[in-house]
C-alpha positions in Angstrom: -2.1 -7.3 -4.5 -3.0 -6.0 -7.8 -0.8 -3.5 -9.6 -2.9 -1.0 -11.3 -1.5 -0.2 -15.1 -1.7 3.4 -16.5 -4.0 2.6 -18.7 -6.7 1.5 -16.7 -9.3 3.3 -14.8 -10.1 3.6 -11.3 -13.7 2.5 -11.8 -12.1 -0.6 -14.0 -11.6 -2.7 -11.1 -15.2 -2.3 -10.0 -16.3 -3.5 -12.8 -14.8 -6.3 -12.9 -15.1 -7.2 -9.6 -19.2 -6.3 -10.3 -19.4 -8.8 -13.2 -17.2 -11.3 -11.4 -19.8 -11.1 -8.4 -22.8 -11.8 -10.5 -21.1 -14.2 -12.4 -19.8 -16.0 -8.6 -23.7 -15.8 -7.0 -25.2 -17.3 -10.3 -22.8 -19.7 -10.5 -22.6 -20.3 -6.6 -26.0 -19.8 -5.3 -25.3 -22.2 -2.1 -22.6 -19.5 -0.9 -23.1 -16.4 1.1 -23.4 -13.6 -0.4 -20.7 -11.9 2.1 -18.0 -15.1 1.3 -18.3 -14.3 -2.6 -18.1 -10.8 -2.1 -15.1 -11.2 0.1 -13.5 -13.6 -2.8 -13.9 -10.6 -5.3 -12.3 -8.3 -2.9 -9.3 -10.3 -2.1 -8.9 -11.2 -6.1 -9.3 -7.0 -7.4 -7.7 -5.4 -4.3 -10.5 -3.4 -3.5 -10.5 -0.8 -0.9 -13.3 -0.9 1.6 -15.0 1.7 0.0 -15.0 0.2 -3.1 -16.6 -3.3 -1.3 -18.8 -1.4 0.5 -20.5 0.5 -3.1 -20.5 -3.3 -4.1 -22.8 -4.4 -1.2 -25.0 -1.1 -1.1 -25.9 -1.1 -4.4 -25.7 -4.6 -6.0 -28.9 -6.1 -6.2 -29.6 -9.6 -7.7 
């Protein structure tokens, strides 16, 4: 689990798990979609809201 510091925003995470996912389905374009989106979810601790924005509304 990933310990939020003060100084970082809510919406920092989901960034990075955004950039991370682009990065993971250029890089990996032989996985699933769902399995790389799961690996950014595990890795930034995102709530299933959070994953859930991710899927709606990232396009590639």
């Amino acid at each position: 689990m990933s310990i939020q510091h003060p100084t970082q925003c809510t919406g920092d995470k989901t960034r990075q798990a955004l950039a991370e996912l682009a990065d993971l389905l250029l890089q990996s374009p032989d996985k699933s979609r769902q399995a790389l989106l799961k690996q950014v979810e595990i890795k930034y601790d995102l709530t299933p809201k959070e994953c859930e924005f991710l899927n709606r509304n990232f396009v590639m």
